[in-house]
KEVO-73378 format. One record per atom (N, C-alpha, C): y negated, z, x negated; residue in three letters. Coordinates in steps of 0.05 Angstrom, whole numbers, plus 5000, padded with zeros to 4 digits. Example, Ala and Ser with C-alpha at 12.3 -4.5 7.8 and 13.67 -1.06 7.14 Angstrom:
# KEVO-73378
511451564736ALA 509051564754ALA 506651564736ALA 504551424743SER 502151434727SER 499951574742SER 
//
This chain:
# KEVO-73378
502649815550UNK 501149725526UNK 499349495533UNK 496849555537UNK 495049325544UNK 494249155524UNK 492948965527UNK 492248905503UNK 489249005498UNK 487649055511UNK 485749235505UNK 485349415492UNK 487949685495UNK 488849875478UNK 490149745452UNK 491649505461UNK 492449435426UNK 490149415401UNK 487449215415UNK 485549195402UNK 484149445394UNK 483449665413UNK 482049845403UNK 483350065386UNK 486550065379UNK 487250125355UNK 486650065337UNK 488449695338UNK 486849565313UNK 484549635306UNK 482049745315UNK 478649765303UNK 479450025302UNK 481250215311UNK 480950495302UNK 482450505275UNK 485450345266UNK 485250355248UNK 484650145225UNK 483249985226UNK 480849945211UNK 479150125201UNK 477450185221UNK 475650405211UNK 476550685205UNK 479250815210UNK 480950975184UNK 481050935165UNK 482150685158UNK 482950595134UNK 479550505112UNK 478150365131UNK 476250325117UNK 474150645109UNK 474550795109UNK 473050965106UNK 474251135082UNK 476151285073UNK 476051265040UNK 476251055032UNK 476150885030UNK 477650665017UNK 474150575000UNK 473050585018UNK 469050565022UNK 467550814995UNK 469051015005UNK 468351344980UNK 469451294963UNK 471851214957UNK 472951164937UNK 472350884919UNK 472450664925UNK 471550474907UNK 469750344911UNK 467350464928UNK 464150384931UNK 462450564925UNK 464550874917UNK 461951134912UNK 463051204890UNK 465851334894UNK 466251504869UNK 467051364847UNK 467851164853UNK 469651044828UNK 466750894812UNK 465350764830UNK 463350654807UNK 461650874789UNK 461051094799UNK 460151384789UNK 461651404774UNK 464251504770UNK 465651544744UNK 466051404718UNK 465451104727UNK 465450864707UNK 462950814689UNK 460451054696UNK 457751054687UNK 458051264675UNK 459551514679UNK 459851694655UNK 461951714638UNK 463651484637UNK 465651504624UNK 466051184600UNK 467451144575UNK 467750914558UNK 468750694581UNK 468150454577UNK 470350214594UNK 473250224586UNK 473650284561UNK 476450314553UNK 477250554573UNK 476250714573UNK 477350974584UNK 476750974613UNK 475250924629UNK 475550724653UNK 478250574654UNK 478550424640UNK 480950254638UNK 484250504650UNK 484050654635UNK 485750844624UNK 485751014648UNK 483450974663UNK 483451314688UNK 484851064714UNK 484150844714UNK 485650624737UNK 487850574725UNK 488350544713UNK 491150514700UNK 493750784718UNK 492351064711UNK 493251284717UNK 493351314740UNK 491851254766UNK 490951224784UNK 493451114799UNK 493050854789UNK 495650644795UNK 497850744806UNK 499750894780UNK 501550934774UNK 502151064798UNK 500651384801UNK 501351494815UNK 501251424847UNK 498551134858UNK 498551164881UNK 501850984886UNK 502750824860UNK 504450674858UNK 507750824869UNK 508651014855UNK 510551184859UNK 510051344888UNK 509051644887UNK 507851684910UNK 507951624936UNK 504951394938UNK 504551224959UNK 506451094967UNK 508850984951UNK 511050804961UNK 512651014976UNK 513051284966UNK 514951404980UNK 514151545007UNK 511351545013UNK 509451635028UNK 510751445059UNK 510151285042UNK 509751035069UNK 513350905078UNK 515050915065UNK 517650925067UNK 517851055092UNK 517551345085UNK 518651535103UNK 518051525128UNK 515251425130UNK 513751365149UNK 514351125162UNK 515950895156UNK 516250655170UNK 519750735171UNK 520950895154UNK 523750865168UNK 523651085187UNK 521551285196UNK 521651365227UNK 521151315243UNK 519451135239UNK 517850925262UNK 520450685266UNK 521950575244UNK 524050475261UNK 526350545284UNK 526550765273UNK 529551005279UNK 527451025304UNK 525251035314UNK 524251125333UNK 525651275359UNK 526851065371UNK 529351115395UNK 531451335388UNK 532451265363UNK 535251525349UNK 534251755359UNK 531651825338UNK 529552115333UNK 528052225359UNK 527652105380UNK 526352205403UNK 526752365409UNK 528552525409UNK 530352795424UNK 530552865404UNK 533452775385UNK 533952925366UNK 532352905339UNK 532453255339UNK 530353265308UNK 532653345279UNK 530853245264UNK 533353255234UNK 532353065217UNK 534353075198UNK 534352895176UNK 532552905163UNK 529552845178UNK 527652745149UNK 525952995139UNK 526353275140UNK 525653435125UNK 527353335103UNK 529553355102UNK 531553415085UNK 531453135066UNK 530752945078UNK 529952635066UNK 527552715047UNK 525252875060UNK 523152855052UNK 522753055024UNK 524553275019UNK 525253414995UNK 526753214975UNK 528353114980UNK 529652954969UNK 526852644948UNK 526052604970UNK 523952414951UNK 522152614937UNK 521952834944UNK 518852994932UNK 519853094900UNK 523253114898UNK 523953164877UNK 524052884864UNK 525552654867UNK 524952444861UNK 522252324854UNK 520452474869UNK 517952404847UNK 516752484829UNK 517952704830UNK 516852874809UNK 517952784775UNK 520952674783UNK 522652654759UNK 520852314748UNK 520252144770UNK 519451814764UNK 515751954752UNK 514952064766UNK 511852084749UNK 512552234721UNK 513652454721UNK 513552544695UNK 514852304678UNK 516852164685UNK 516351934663UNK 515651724658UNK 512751654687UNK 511351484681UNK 509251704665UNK 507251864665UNK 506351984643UNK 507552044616UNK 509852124611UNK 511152014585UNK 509451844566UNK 510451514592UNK 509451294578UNK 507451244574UNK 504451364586UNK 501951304588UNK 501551634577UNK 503351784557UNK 501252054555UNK 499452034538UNK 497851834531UNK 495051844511UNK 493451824537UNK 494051824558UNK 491651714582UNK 490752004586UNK 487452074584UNK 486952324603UNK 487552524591UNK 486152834604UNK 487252994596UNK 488753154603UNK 490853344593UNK 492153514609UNK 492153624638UNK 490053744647UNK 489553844667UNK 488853674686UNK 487353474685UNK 487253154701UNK 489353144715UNK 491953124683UNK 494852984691UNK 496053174713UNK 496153414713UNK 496853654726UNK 495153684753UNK 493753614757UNK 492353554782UNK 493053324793UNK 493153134785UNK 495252934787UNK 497552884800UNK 499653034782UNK 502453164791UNK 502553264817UNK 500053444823UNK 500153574857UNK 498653414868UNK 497153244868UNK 495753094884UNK 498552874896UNK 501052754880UNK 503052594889UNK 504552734902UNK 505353014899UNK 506553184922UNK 505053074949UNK 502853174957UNK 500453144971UNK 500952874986UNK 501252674960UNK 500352364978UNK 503252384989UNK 505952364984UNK 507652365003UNK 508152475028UNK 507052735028UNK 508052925044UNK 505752805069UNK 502952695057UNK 501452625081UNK 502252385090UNK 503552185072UNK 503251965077UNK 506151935099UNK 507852055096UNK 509952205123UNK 509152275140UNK 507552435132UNK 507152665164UNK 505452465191UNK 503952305177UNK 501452195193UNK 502951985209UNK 505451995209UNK 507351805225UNK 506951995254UNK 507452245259UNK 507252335290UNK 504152215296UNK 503052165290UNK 499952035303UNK 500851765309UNK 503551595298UNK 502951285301UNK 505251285321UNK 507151555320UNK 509951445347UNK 508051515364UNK 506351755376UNK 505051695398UNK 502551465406UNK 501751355388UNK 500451135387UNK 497751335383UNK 497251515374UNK 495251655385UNK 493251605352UNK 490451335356UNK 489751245328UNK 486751415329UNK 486351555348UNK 484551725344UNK 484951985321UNK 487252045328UNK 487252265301UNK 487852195283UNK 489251925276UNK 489151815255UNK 485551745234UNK 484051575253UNK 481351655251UNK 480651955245UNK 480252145254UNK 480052355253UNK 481152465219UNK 483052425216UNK 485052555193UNK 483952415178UNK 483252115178UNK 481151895157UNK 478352095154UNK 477652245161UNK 474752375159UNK 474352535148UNK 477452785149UNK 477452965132UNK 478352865109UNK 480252685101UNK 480252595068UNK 478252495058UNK 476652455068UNK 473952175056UNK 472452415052UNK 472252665066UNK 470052925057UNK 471052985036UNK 474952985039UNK 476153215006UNK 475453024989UNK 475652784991UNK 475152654969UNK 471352634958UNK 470152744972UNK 467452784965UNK 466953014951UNK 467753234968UNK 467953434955UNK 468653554927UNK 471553324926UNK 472653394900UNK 471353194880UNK 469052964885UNK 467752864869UNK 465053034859UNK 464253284869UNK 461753434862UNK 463853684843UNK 465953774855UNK 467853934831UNK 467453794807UNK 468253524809UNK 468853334783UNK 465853404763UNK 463553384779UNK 462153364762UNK 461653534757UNK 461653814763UNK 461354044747UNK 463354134722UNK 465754044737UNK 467754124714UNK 469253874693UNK 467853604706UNK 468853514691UNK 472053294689UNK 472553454704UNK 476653334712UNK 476053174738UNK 476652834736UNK 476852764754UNK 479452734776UNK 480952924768UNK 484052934781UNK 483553154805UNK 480953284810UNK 480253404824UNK 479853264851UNK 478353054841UNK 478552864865UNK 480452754886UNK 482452734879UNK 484852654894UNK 486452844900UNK 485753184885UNK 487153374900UNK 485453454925UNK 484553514918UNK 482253704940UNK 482953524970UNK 482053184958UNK 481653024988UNK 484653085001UNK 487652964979UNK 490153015000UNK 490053225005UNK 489453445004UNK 488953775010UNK 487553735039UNK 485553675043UNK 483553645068UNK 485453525080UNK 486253335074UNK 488153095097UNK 490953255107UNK 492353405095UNK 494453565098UNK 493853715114UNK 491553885115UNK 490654055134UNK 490353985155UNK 488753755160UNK 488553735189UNK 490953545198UNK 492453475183UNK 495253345200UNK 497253595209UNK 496953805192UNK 498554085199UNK 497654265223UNK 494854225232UNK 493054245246UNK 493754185284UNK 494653885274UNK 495353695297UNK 496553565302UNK 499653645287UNK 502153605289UNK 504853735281UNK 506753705291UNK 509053945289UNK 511053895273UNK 510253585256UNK 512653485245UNK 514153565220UNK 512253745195UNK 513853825189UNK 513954125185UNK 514454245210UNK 515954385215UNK 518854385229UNK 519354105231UNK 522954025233UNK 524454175213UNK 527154215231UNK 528454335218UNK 530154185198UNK 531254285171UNK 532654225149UNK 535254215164UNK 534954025179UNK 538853955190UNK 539053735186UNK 542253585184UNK 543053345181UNK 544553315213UNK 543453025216UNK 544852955253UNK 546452705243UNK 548052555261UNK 550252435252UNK 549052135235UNK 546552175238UNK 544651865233UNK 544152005201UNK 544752195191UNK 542952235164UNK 543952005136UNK 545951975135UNK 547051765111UNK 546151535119UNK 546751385144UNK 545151155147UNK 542151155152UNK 541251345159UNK 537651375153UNK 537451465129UNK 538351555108UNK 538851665073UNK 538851375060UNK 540851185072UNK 541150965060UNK 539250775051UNK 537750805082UNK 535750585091UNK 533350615082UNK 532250905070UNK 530950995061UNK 530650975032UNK 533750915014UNK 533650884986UNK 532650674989UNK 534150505007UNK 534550215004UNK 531050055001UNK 529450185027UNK 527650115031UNK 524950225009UNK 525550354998UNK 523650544974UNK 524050354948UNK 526350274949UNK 526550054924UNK 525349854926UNK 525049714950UNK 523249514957UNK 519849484956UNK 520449744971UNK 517949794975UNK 515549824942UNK 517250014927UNK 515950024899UNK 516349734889UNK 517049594896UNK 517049234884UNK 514449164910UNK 514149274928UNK 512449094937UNK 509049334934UNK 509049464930UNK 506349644921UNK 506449614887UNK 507949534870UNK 508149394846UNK 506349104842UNK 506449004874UNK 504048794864UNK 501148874876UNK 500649044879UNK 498849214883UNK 497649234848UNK 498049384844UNK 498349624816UNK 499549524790UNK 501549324789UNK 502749214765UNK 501249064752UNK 499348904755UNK 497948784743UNK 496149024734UNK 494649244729UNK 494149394710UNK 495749494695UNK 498649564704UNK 500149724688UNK 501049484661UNK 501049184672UNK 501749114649UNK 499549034626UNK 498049034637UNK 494948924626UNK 494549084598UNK 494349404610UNK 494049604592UNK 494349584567UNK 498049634572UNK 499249644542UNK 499749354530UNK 497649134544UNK 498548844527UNK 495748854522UNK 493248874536UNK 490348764526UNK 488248954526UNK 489249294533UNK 487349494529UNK 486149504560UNK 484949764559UNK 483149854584UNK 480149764587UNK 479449614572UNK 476449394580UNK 478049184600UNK 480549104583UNK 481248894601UNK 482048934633UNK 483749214629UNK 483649304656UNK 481349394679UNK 479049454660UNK 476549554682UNK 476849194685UNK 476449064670UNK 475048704682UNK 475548654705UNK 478548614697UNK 480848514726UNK 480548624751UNK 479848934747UNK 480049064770UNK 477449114779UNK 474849044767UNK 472348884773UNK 472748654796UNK 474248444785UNK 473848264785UNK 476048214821UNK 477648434823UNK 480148374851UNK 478748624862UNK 476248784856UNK 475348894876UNK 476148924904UNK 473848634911UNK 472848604931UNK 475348474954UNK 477448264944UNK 480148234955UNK 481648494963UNK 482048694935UNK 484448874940UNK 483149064960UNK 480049114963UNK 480149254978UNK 480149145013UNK 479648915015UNK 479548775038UNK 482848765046UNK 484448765022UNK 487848865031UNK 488349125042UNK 487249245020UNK 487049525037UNK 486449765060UNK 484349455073UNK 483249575092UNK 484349435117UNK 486149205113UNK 487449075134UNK 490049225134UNK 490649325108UNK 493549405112UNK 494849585138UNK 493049775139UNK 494549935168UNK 494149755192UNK 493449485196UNK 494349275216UNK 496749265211UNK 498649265190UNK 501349165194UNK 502949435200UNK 500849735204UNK 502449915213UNK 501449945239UNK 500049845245UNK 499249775280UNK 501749515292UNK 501549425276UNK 502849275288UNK 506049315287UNK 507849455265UNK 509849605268UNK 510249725289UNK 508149835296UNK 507750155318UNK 509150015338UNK 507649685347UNK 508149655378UNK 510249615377UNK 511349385355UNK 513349165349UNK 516549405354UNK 515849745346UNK 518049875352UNK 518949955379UNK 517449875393UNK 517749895417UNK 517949645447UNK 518949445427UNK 518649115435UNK 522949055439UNK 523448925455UNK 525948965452UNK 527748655441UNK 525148485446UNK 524748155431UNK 522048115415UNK 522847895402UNK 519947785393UNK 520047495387UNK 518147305412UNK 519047085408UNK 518146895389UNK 519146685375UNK 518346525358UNK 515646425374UNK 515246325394UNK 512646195395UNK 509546415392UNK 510746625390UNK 508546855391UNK 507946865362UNK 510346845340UNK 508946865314UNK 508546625307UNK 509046385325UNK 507046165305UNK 504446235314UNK 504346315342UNK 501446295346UNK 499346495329UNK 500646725316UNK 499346965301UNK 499446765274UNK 501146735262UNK 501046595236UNK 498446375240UNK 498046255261UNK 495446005262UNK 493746155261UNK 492946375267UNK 490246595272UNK 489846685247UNK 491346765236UNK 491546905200UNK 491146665190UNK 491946445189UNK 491046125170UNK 488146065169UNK 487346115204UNK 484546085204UNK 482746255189UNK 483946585193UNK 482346795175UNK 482446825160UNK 484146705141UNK 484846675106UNK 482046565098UNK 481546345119UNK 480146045099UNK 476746255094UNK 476246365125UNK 473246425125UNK 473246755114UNK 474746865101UNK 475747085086UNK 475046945059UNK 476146805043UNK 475846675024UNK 473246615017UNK 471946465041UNK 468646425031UNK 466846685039UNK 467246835046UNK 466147035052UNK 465647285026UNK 468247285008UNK 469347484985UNK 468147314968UNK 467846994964UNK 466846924940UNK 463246954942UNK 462846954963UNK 459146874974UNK 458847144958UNK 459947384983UNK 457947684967UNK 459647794938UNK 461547684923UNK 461347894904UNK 459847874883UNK 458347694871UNK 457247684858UNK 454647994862UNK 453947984883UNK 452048164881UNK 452248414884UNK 454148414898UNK 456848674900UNK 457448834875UNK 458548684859UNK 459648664831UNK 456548774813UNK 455348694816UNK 451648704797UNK 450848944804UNK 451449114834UNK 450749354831UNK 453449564832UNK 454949534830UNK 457449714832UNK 458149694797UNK 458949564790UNK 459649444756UNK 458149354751UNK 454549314737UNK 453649174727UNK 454149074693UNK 456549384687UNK 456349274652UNK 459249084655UNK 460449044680UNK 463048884680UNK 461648644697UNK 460548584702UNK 460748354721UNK 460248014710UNK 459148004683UNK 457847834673UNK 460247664664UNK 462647744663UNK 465847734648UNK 466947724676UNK 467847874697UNK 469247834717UNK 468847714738UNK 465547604734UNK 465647404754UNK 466447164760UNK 467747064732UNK 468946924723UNK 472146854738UNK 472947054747UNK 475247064755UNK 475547134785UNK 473047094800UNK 473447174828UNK 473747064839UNK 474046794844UNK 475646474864UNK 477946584867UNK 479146564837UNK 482346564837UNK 483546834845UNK 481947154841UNK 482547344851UNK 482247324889UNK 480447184892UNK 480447154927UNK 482247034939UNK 483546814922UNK 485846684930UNK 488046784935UNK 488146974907UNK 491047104907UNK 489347294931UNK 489247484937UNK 488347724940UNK 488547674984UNK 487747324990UNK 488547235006UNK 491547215019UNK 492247175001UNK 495547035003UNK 496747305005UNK 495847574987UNK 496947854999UNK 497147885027UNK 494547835035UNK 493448015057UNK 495447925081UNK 496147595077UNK 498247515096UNK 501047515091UNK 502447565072UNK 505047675070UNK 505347955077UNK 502348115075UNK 503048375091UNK 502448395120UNK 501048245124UNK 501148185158UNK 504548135169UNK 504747915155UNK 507547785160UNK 508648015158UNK 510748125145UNK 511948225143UNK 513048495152UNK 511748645170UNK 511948715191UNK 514248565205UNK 513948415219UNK 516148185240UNK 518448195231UNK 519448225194UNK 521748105179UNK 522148385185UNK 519848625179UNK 522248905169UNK 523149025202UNK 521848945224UNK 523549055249UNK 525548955252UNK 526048645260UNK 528148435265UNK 529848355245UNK 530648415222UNK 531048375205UNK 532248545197UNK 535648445176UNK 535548745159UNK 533748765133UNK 534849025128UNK 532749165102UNK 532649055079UNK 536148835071UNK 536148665049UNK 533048525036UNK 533248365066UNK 531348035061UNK 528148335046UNK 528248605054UNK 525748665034UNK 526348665013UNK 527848755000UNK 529048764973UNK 529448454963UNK 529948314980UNK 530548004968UNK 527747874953UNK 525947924979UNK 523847814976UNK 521147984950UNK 522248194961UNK 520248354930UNK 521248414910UNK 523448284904UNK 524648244876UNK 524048014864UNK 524947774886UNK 523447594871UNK 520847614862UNK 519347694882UNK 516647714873UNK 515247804846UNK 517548064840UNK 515948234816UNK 517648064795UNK 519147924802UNK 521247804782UNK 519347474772UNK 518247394786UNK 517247154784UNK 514447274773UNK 513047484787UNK 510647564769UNK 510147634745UNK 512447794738UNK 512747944716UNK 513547784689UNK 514847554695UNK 515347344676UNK 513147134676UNK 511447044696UNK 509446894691UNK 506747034682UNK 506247304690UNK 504147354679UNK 503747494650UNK 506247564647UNK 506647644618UNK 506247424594UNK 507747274605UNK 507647014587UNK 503646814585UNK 503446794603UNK 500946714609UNK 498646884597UNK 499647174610UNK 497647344594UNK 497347324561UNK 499247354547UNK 499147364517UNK 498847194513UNK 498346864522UNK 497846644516UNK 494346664525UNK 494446584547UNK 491246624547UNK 489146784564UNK 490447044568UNK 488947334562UNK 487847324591UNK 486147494602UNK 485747634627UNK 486847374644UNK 486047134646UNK 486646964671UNK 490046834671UNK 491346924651UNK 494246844659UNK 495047104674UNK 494447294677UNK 495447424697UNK 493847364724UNK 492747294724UNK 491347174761UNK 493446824761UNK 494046784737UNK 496146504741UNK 498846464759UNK 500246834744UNK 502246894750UNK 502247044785UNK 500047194784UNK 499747244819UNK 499747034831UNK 498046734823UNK 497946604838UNK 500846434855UNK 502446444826UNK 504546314835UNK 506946504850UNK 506646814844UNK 508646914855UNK 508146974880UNK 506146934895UNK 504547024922UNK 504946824938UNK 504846574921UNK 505146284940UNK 508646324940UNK 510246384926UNK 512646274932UNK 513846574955UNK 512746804946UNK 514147024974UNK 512346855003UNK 510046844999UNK 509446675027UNK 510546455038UNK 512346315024UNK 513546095038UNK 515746115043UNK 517046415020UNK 519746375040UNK 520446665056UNK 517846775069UNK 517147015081UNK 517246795116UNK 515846595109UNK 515146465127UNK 517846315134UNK 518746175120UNK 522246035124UNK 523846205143UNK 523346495123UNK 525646605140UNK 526246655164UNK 522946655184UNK 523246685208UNK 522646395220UNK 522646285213UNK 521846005228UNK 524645845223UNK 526345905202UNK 528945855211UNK 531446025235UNK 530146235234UNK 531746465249UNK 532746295277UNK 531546115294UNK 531746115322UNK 528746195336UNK 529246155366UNK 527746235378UNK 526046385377UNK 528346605389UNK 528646935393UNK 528947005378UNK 527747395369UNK 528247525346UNK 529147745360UNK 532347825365UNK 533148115378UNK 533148285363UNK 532448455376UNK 532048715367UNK 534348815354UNK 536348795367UNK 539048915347UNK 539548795324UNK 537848495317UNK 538448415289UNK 538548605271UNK 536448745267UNK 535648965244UNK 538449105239UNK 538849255244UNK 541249365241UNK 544449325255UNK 543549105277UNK 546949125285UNK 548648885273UNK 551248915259UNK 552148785251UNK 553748415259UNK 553848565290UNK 554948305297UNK 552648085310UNK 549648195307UNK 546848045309UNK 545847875285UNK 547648015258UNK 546447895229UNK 546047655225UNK 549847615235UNK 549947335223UNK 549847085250UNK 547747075264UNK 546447025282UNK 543546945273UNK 541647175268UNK 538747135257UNK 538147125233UNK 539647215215UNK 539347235180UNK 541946925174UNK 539346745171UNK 541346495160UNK 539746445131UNK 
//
């Protein structure tokens, strides 16, 4: 593993990730917000949310508890078909009663395209793990090309027919194909090997977390909604643009950096102070960078939102900052580490958000919820950061799961 090849991942998946991410909330999404009410805009991100919220969490679970198990799974095949039915029914039962609660959103057949488009995001958001155990970020790129077409494609359906839930089927459709294309994974067989209850476990364990930590993603619309209406939701999500998507496009760094970290057999403390000083530096010139262009950004993408949300883009860059490095971080905590400290840490999080921005919000309306990010983002980053800078030195590898390592590195 050179570091050469490390870097030219990293820019391969960058430029994966940045490429729907680009069709989607620099092409299609501002297009849809010009033929549709702002309330009802409000109402199609709202929906959006939910599902990449549920879904996407179980997508990416599956996908980082194989990439841990890495060593177990080499040889032997199993378990995570049988894992992977298991969540596909579990999502089906959590979306139908998140639509329940949002059924004035949209219309029927949207919702129902919908429904199979979250089949879709899991099953891809699993599968695209055989591209990251071989390290191989070219077809990852590659597989980024065909979703960014389905998702184009299914934006010219949209406008003939109308249903923008077309959009997100068609694209996970494209993306499924070519991962089935250029990989064998799921065609594993439906067997259980002696690892299945403790990879079953680690998998609930970690999906609970996980939906607390893609919750601060997405929760700030879902609560917005039903407290201040879907104008207020297009604002906000005007207004964290240009942050959330700069999260989103760093995010598969912390699955690059998983990739190597699973195959590392230490990790020493002086190596993550020196990464944590590099991310401090890139926070600051990130920060002035998000506040310089969105104004103009914002004027042609949203011009009937921007006059109102520009109002709120300091403090969205701030928070939106402070994301981008607890998901860097945290990578480091979920190899070396057990699975608790995630659940510890993204409970508090949604626990400290969810009470400050609620309260703030009904007090004084769109900016107490950028109050409440602010403060729940600063406090997971400091004690994201504690936890390994108290650990010791060394971070062994057997911490994560071996018991007599725990109470050693988890103080």
């Amino acid at each position: 593993m050179t570091k050469n090849k490390i870097i030219k991942d990293f820019i391969l998946s960058i430029i994966a990730s940045l490429l729907p991410i680009v069709v989607l909330q620099f092409v299609i999404f501002p297009s849809i917000s010009l033929k549709i009410a702002p309330n009802k805009y409000g109402e199609f991100l709202t929906m959006i949310g939910l599902v990449t919220l549920i879904s996407g969490s179980m997508g990416t679970v599956l996908n980082n508890i194989r990439l841990i198990n890495i060593k177990k799974y080499k040889e032997l095949k199993g378990d995570f078909s049988s894992i992977l039915l298991i969540f596909l029914t579990l999502n089906g039962l959590l979306v139908a009663v998140a639509i329940f609660y949002y059924r004035e959103i949209s219309s029927g057949f949207d919702i129902l395209l919908l429904v199979f488009s979250s089949f879709l995001i899991i099953i891809t958001g699993y599968s695209i793990v055989a591209f990251r155990i071989e390290l191989n970020y070219k077809n990852i790129l590659y597989s980024s090309v065909y979703l960014s077409c389905g998702y184009i494609v299914g934006y010219f359906v949209f406008l003939i027919t109308n249903y923008w839930g077309w959009i997100y089927f068609i694209g996970n459709l494209f993306y499924l194909g070519i991962i089935i294309r250029k990989s064998t994974i799921l065609k594993e067989p439906f067997k259980k090997t002696r690892y299945y209850k403790a990879t079953l476990k680690d998998s609930m364990l970690l999906l609970f977390s996980t939906l607390l930590l893609s919750g601060t993603l997405y929760i700030d619309r879902l609560l917005i909604y039903p407290l201040l209406g879907g104008l207020a939701v297009s604002v906000y999500y005007t207004a964290t643009l240009l942050p959330k998507t700069l999260a989103l496009i760093l995010q598969p760094l912390s699955s690059v950096l998983l990739s190597y970290l699973a195959h590392l057999k230490d990790f020493k403390l002086i190596k993550y102070i020196k990464y944590l000083v590099v991310l401090c530096v890139s926070i600051i010139l990130s920060y002035y960078i998000i506040v310089w262009i969105s104004e103009p950004i914002l004027t042609i993408l949203y011009p009937q939102f921007v006059k109102e949300s520009i109002l709120y883009v300091k403090m969205a860059a701030i928070i939106g900052i402070l994301s981008i490095v607890t998901n860097l971080l945290n990578p480091i905590v979920l190899k070396f580490y057990h699975l608790k400290w995630q659940l510890i840490l993204n409970s508090i999080f949604i626990t400290v958000y969810s009470i400050t921005s609620i309260s703030l919000g009904m007090r004084h309306g769109v900016i107490g919820f950028f109050y409440g990010g602010l403060i729940a983002n600063s406090i997971k980053l400091i004690l994201l950061v504690l936890i390994v800078l108290l650990s010791g030195k060394n971070i062994d590898q057997g911490g994560k799961n071996n018991g007599k390592n725990n109470k050693e590195i988890i103080r």
